[in-house]
N, C-alpha and C positions, 0 to 999 in steps of 0.2 A: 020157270022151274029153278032156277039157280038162286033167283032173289028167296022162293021156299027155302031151297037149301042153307041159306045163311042164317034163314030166322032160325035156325039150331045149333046155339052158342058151343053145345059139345062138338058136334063135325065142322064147325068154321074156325074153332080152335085148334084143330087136328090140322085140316086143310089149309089153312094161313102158316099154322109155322111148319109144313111139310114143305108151302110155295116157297118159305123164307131160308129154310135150309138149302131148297137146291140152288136161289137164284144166289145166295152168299157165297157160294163154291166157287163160283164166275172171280168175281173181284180179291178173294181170297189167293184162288189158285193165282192169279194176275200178281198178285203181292210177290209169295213164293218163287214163283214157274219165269216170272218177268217177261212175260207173254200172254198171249188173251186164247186163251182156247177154251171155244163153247161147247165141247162135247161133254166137261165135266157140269154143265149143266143136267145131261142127260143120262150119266152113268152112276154105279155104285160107288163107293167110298168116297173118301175125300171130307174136308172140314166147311162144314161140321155136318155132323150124322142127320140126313134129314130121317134117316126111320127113327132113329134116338126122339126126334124131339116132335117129331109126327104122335107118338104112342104117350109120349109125356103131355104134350099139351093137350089131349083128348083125355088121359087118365084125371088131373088135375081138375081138367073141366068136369067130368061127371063128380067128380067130388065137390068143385066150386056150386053147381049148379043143382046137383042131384041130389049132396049128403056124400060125407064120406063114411056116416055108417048104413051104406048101402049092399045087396050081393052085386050090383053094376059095379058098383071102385072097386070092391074086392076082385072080380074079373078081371079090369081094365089093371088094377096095379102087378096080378100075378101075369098077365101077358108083357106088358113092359118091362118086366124082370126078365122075361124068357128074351124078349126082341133087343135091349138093352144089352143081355151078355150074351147073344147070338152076333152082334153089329161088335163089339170088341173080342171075342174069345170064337169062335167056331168060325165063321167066314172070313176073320181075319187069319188066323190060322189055315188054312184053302187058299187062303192070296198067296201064303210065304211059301206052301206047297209049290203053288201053280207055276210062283218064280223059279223052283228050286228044279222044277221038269222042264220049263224051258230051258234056263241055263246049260242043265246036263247036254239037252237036244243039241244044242248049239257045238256044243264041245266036242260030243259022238260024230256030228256030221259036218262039219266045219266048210264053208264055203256054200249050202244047201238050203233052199229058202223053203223054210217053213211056217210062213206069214200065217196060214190060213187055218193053221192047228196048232199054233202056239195058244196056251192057255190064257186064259183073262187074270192078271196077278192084283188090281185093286179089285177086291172084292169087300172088302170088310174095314173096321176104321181100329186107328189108335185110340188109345185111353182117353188122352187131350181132345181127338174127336167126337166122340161117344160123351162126354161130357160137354161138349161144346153145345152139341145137339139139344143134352137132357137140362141143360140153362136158358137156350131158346125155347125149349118146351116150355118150362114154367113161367117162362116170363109173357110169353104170347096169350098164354092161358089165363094169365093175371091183368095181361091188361082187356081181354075180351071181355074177362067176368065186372072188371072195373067200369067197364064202357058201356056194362048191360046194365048196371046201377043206378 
């Protein structure tokens, strides 16, 4: 089933640089953090956006593969628009909240553990990440359709 799945250069182009966005995050965050923590393999945010470059390398592809004067690109580019400034503008913004209700909590109850209801504050990415993403996209895309050549 999986070897199926690849001979369709659109969803192996999605799927490759969605694997490549999370497992970067690893050695990325190890740069920054100066520490190895593999949970940010598993969660939202962080560099680079794998939904950025999940949507991008799949848009690209149906256009490399399909035509981009198709209604499939037109689809696939007006969702990466939405997923695009959802991943920098709207969940990012929910993260700054999230922090911003913890913080207070902490202040209001001071001394009081509230481990287990404090909000999740990376949820969303910076500009620099959202475009980190949408560069791995293209370029994952570019070289699948190269390599189908």
């Amino acid at each position: 089933m999986i070897p199926e799945l690849l001979n369709n250069p659109v969803l192996a182009s999605g799927l490759i640089a969605w694997a490549l966005g999370q497992f970067l995050k690893l050695p990325i965050s190890r740069l920054v953090d100066k520490r190895w923590d593999w949970r940010v393999m598993f969660t939202t945010g962080g560099m680079p956006s794998s939904h950025s470059s999940l949507i991008t390398a799949t848009t690209l592809a149906i256009g490399l593969f399909e035509g981009f004067n198709t209604p499939l690109f037109a689809l696939g580019l007006a969702v990466s628009m939405i997923i695009v400034y959802d991943a920098a503008g709207v969940r990012r913004q929910a993260g700054m909240h999230a922090r911003m209700i913890n913080r207070l909590v902490e202040e209001l109850f001071p001394g009081q553990t509230f481990d287990r209801n404090r909000l999740k504050e990376v949820l969303g990415h910076s500009p620099l990440e959202v475009i980190a993403g949408v560069l791995l996209g293209l370029f994952t895309a570019l070289t699948v359709w190269a390599a189908a050549q």
